[in-house]
C-alpha positions as CSV (number, residue, x, y, z in Angstrom):
1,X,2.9,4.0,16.4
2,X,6.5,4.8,16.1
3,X,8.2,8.4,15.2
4,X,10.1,7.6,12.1
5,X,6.2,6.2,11.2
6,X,5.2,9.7,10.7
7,X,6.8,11.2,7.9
8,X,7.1,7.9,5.9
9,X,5.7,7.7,2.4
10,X,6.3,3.9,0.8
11,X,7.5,3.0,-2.9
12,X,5.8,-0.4,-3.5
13,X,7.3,-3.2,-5.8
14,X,5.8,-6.5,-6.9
15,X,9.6,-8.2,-6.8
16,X,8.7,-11.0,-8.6
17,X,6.8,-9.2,-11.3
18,X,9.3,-6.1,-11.3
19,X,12.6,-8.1,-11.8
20,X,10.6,-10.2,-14.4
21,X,11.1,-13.3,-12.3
22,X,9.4,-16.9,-14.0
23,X,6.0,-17.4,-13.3
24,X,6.5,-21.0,-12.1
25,X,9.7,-22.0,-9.4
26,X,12.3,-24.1,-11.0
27,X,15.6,-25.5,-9.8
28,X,18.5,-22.8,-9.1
29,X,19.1,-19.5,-7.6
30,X,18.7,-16.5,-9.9
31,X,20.2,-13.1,-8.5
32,X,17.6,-10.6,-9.2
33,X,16.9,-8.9,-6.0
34,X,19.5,-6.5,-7.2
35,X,17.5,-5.4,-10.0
36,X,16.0,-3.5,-7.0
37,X,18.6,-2.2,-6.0
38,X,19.8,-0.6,-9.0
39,X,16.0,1.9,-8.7
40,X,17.1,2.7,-5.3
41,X,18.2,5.7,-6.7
42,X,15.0,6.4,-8.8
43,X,13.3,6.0,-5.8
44,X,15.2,8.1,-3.6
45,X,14.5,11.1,-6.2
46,X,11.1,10.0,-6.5
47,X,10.9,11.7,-2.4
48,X,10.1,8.3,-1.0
49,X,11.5,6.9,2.4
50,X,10.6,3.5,2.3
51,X,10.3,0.5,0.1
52,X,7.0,-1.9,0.9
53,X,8.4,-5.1,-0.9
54,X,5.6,-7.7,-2.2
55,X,6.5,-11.6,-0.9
56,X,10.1,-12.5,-1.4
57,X,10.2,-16.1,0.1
58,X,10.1,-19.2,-1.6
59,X,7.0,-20.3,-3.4
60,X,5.9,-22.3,-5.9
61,X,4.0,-19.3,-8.2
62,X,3.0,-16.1,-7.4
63,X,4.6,-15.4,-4.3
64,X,1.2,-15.5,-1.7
65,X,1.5,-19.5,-1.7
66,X,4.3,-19.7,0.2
67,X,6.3,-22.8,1.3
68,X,9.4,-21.4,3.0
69,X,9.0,-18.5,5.0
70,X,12.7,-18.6,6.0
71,X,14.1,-18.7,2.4
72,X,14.2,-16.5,-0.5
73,X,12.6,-17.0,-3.4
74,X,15.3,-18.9,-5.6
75,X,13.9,-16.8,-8.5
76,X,14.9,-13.9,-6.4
77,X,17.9,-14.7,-5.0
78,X,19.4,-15.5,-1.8
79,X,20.4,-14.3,1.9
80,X,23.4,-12.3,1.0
81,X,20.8,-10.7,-2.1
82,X,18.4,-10.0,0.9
83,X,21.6,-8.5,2.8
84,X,22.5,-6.3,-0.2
85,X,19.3,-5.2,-0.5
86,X,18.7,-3.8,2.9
87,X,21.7,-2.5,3.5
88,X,22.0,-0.5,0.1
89,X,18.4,0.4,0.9
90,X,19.2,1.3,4.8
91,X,22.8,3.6,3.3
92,X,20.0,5.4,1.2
93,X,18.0,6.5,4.2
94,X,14.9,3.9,3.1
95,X,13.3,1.1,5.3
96,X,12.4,-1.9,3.9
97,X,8.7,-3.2,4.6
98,X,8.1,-6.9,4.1
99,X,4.8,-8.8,2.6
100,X,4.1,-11.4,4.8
101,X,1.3,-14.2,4.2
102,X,0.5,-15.9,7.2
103,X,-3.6,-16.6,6.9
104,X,-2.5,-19.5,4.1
105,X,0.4,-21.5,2.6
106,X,1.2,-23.4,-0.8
107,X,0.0,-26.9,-1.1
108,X,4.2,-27.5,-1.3
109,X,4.6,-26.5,2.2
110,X,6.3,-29.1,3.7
111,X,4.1,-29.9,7.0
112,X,1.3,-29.5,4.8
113,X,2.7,-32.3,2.4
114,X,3.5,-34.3,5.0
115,X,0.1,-34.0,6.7
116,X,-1.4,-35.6,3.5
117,X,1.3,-38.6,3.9
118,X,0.9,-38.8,7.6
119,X,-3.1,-38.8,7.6
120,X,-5.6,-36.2,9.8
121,X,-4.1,-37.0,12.9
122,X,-0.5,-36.2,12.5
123,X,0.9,-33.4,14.4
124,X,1.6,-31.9,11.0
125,X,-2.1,-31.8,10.4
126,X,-2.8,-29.5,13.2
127,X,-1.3,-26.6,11.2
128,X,-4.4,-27.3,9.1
129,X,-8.1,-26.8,9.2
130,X,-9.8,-30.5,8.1
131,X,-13.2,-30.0,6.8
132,X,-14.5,-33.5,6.9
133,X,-14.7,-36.2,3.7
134,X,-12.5,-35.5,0.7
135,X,-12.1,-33.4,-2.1
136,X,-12.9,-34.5,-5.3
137,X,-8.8,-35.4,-5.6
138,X,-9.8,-37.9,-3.1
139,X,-7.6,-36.4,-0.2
140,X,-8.7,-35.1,3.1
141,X,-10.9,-31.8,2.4
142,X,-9.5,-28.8,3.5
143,X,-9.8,-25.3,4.6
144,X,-8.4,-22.7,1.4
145,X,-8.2,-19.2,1.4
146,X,-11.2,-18.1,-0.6
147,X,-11.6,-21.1,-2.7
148,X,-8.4,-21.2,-4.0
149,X,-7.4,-25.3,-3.8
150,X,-3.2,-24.2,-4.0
151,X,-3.9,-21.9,-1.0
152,X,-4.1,-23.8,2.2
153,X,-5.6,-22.4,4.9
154,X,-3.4,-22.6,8.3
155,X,-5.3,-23.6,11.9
156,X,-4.9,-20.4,14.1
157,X,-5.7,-21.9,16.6
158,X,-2.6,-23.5,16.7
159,X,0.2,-22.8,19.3
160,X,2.6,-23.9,16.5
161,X,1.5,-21.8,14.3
162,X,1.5,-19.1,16.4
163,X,4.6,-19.9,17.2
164,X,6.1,-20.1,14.0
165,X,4.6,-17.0,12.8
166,X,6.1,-14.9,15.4
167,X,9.2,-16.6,14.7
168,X,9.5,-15.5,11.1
169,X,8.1,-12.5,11.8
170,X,11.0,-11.7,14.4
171,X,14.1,-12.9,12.3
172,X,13.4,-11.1,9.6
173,X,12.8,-8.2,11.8
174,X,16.2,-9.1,13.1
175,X,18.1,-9.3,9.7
176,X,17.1,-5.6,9.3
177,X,13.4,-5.3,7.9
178,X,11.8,-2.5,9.7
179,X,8.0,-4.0,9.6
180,X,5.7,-6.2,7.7
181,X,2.7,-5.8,5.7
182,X,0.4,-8.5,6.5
183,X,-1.5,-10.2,3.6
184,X,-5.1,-11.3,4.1
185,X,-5.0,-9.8,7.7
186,X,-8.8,-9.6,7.5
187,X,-9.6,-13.6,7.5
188,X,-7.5,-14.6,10.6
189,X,-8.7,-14.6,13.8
190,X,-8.4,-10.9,15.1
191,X,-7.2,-13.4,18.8
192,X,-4.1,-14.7,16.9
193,X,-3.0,-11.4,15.7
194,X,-2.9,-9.7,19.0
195,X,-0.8,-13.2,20.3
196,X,1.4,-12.9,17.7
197,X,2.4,-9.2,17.7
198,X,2.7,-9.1,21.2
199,X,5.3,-11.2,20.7
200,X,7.1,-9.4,17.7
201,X,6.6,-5.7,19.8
202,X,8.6,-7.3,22.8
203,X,11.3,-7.9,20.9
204,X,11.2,-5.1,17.9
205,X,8.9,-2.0,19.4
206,X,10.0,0.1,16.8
207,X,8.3,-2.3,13.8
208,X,5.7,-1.1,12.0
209,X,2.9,-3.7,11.4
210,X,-0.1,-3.0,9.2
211,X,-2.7,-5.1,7.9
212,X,-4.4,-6.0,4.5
213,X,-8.2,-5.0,5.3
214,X,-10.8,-4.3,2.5
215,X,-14.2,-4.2,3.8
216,X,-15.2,-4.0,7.7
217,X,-14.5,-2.3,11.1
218,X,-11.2,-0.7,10.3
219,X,-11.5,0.5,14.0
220,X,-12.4,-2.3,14.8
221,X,-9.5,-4.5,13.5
222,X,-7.1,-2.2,15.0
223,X,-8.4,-2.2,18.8
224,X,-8.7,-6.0,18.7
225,X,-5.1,-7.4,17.2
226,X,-2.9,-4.4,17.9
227,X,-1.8,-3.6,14.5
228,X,-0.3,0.0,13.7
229,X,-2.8,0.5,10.7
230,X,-5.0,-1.3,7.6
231,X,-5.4,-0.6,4.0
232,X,-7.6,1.9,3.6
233,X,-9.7,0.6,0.8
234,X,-12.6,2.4,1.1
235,X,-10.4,5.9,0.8
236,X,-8.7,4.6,-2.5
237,X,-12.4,3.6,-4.1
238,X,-13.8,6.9,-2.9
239,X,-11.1,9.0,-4.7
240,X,-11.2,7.2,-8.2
241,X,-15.0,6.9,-8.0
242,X,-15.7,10.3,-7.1
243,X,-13.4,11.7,-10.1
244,X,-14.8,9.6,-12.6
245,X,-18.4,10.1,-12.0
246,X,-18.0,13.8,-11.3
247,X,-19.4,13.4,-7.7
248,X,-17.2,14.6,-5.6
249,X,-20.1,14.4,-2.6
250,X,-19.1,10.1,-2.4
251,X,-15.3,11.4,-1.7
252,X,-16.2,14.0,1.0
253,X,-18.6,11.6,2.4
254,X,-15.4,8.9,2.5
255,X,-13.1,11.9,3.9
256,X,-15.4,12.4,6.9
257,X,-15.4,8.3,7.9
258,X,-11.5,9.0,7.2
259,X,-11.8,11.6,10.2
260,X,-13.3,9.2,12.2
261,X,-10.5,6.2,11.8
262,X,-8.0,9.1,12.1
263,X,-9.1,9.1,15.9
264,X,-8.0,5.6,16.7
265,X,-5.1,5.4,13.7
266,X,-3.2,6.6,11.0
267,X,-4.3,4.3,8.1
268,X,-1.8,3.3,5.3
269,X,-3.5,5.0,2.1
270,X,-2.8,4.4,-1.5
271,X,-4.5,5.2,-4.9
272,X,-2.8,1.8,-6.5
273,X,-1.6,-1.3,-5.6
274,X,-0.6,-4.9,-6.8
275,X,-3.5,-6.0,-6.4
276,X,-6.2,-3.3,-8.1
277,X,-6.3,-1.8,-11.6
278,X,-3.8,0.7,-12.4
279,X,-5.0,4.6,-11.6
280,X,-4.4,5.6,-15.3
281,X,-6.4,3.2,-16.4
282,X,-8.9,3.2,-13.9
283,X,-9.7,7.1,-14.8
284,X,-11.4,8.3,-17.6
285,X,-9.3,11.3,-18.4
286,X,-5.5,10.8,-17.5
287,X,-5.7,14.7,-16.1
288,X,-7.4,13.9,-13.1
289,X,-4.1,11.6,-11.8
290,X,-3.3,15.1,-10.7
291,X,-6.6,15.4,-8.6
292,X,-6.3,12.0,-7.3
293,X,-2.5,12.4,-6.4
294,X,-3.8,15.6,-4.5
295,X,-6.1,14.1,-2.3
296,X,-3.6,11.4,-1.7
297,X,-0.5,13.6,-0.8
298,X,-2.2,16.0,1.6
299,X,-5.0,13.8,4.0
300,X,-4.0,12.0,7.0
301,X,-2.3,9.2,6.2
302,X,0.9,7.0,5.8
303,X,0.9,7.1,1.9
304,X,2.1,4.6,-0.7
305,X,2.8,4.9,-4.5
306,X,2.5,1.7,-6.4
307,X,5.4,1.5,-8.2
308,X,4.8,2.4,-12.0
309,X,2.0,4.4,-11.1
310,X,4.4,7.4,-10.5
311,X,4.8,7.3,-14.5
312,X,1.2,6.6,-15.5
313,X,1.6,2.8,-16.5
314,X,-1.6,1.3,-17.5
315,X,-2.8,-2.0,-16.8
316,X,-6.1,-3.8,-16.2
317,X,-6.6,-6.2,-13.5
318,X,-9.3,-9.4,-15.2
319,X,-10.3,-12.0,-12.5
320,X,-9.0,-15.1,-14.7
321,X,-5.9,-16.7,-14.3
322,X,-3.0,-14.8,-14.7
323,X,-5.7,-12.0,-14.5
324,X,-2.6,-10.3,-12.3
325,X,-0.1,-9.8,-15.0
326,X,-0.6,-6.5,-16.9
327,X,-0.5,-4.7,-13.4
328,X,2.6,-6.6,-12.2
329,X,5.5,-6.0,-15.3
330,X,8.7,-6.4,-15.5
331,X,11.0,-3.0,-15.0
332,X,13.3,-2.2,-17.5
333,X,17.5,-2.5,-16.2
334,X,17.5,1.4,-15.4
335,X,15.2,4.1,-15.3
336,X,16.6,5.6,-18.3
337,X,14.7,3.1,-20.1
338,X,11.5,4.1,-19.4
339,X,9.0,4.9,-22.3
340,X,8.9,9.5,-22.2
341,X,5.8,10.3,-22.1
342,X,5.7,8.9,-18.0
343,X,8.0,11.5,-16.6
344,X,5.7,14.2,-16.5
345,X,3.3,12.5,-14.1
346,X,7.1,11.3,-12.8
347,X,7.6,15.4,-11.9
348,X,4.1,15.8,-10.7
349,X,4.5,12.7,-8.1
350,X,8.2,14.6,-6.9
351,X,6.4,17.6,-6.8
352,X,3.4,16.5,-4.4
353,X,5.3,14.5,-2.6
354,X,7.5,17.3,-1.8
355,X,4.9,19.4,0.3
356,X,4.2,16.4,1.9
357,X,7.5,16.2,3.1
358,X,7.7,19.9,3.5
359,X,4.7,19.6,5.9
360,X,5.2,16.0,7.7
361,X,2.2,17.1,10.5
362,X,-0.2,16.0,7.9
363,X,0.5,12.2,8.7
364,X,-2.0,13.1,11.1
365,X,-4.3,15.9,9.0
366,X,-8.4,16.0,9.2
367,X,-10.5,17.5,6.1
368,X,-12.5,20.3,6.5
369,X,-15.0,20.9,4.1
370,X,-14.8,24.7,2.8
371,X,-16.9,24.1,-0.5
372,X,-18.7,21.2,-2.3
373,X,-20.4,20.8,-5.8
374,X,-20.7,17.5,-7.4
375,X,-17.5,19.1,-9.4
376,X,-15.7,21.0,-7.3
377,X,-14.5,21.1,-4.2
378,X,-11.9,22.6,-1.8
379,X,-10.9,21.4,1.7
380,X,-8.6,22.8,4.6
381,X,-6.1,19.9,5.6
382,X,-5.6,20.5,9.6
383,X,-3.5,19.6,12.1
384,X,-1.1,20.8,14.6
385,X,-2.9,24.7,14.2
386,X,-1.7,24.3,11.1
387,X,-3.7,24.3,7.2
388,X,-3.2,23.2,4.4
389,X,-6.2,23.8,1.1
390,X,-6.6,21.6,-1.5
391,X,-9.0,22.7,-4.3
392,X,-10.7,20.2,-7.4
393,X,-12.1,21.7,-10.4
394,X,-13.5,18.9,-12.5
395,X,-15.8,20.8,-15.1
396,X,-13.6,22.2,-18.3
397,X,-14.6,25.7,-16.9
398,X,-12.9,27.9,-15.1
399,X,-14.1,28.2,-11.7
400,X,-13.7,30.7,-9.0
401,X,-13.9,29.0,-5.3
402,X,-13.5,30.2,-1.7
403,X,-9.9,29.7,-0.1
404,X,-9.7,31.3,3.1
405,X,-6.4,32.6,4.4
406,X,-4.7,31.2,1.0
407,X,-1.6,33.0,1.0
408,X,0.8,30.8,-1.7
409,X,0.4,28.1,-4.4
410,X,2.3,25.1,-3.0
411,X,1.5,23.1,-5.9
412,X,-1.1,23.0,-8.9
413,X,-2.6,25.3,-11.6
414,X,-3.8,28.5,-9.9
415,X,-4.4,31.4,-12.1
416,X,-4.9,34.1,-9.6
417,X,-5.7,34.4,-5.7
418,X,-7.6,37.4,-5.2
419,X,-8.2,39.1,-1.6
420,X,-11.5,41.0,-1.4
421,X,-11.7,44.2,0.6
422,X,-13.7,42.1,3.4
423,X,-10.7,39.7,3.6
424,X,-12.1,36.7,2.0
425,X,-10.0,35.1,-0.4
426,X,-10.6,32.9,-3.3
427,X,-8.7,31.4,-6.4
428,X,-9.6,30.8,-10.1
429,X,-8.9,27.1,-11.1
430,X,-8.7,26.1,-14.8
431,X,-10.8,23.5,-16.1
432,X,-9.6,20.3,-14.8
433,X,-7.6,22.5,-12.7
434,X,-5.8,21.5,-8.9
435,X,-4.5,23.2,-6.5
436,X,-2.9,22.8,-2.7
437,X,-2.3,26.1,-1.5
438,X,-0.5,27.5,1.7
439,X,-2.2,29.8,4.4
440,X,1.4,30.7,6.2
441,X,3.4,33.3,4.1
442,X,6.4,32.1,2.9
């Protein structure tokens, strides 16, 4: 893990969606990367450090069916819009983490294209995984990424793919990206990961290299390809669940196996992505983004924000073509154009982050459980000798709950803290009420 690792906390775009980018590649260069650039700014107030930037190079649709890994995305722009980009990014104190898709290509992938003219045993066709017979197109059958006929499975057992993987991986790292995000992590061979990123570390120790895992042996997955974290899917369900169904025994039962992968790794967490419904949408009562952004900004952790999530945007994911689209819009030119009634959740994200970056040693917190109802709940956040509490109300009652040592409100809706004459302390949370609180005077 590297040090500037530690106290990162990720703003992440969809580029393509966010710049409002055609849905379909055409002929000619379009220079919207520096659409991005003009939120730098936004972002930068917003308390982030780093951008994690969704697929840039060229594809023929969405961005994951790639077909030049060393080009950008014509709809996006070019090299000296990448350049911009990172070094306006880079002047702002911000890294830039790249999406990379390397389980699976587009159909317009040139080796693959010409392993279809060349026949199965081309050298081109040993980037490929052959099933046998034909597809109903009448081609040679091959491998896809979950069924999907325009995503086209590479052969990791390949040397050239290996190969060529590391290669991309490295010259981008090169041109000033400080790490990769890497899609679909979980369906390649856990072999050709730790190959690869061998090779990447020797030249570029200081990357940070995470990948997308939903379901399995986080642990796991780490020890065997050598990556610095995975998606921690199982946190992000956990939170939203819990809140919803007024159970907050599922999240504390997903904060102790949290414990447990904090041991081996710090995992990147997130309440939102591109690929999931929105968090305001996803929660029955928009108050609780508070309790979710609570939980978020204080456990262990290398955080993310979605971007648009930090001003309650709505938006449904549907598994149906273009199913994608209402969580992936188009930003407006500036900020100032956002619709009003998003800042206050805007404030509430500045404000959380903000005792995250106050107190950077919780990148590597543990939860403690100090109380737990189905609808209420307060834990101590530890690490370093140091604690943090973070206290859930989720009935529309007040609700008086232990907080030992509680000294300050560092964030939320306290109403009182109240010190008994045996020394214990507790607080009384409003319905719907949050709180993280401080046990160092100030």
């Amino acid at each position: 893990m590297t040090h500037w690792i530690d106290s990162a906390i990720f703003w992440h775009i969809y580029p393509l969606g966010f710049v409002g980018a055609e849905q379909q590649a055409h002929a000619g260069i379009h220079h919207r990367l520096r659409h991005i650039v003009d939120w730098l700014d936004y972002a930068v107030v917003l308390g982030v450090s780093g951008l994690l930037v969704g697929p840039i190079f060229a594809s023929s649709t969405h961005g994951y069916d790639t077909i030049d890994h060393f080009r950008i995305d014509p709809r996006l722009g070019d090299d000296g819009d990448f350049n911009q980009l990172v070094m306006e990014a880079q002047r702002r104190g911000l890294k830039v983490i790249l999406d990379g898709v390397f389980n699976h290509v587009g159909r317009d992938f040139p080796l693959f294209r010409a392993a279809l003219e060349n026949g199965t045993p081309s050298r081109e066709a040993g980037w490929f995984r052959w099933l046998g017979g034909e597809d109903d197109r009448g081609r040679p059958a091959y491998a896809t990424f979950e069924g999907h006929h325009a995503l086209v499975a590479l052969n990791h057992d390949s040397s050239d793919v290996a190969a060529y993987v590391a290669n991309v991986m490295n010259h981008w790292l090169d041109r000033g990206a400080s790490g990769w995000r890497l899609d679909a992590a979980y369906a390649v061979p856990r072999p050709f990961w730790k190959t690869v990123l061998a090779d990447v570390r020797r030249r570029h120790p200081d990357a940070y290299l995470f990948g997308e895992v939903i379901h399995g042996d986080y642990n796991g997955f780490v020890t065997a390809t050598g990556v610095d974290a995975v998606t921690q899917y199982e946190l992000w369900k956990a939170i939203w669940s819990a809140i919803n169904d007024c159970n907050l025994f599922e999240l504390q039962w997903a904060l102790e196996r949290h414990n447990g992968f904090m041991e081996r790794f710090v995992p990147l967490t997130f309440v939102g992505n591109h690929d999931v419904t929105r968090l305001a949408s996803r929660l029955a009562d928009e108050r609780q983004i508070a309790h979710a952004l609570a939980i978020l900004m204080t456990v262990g952790g290398t955080p993310a924000i979605y971007a648009g999530d930090e001003q309650a945007f709505r938006g449904v994911k549907e598994n149906r073509a273009g199913g994608d689209d209402a969580i992936r819009p188009v930003f407006p030119a500036r900020p100032e154009e956002l619709a009003p009634f998003g800042w206050p959740t805007y404030r509430l994200h500045q404000q959380l982050i903000g005792v995250r970056r106050r107190h950077p040693w919780l990148v590597r917190a543990k939860s403690r459980k100090i109380h737990l109802t189905t609808r209420q709940a307060v834990w101590a956040m530890e690490a370093n000798n140091k604690t943090i509490l973070v206290a859930l109300n989720l009935h529309d009652c007040d609700a008086i709950l232990p907080a030992p040592g509680a000294k300050n409100v560092l964030a939320g809706t306290v109403a009182a803290i109240t010190t008994e004459l045996d020394r214990s302390t507790s607080i009384r949370l409003a319905g719907y009420g949050w709180a993280v609180l401080s046990t160092e005077k100030q």
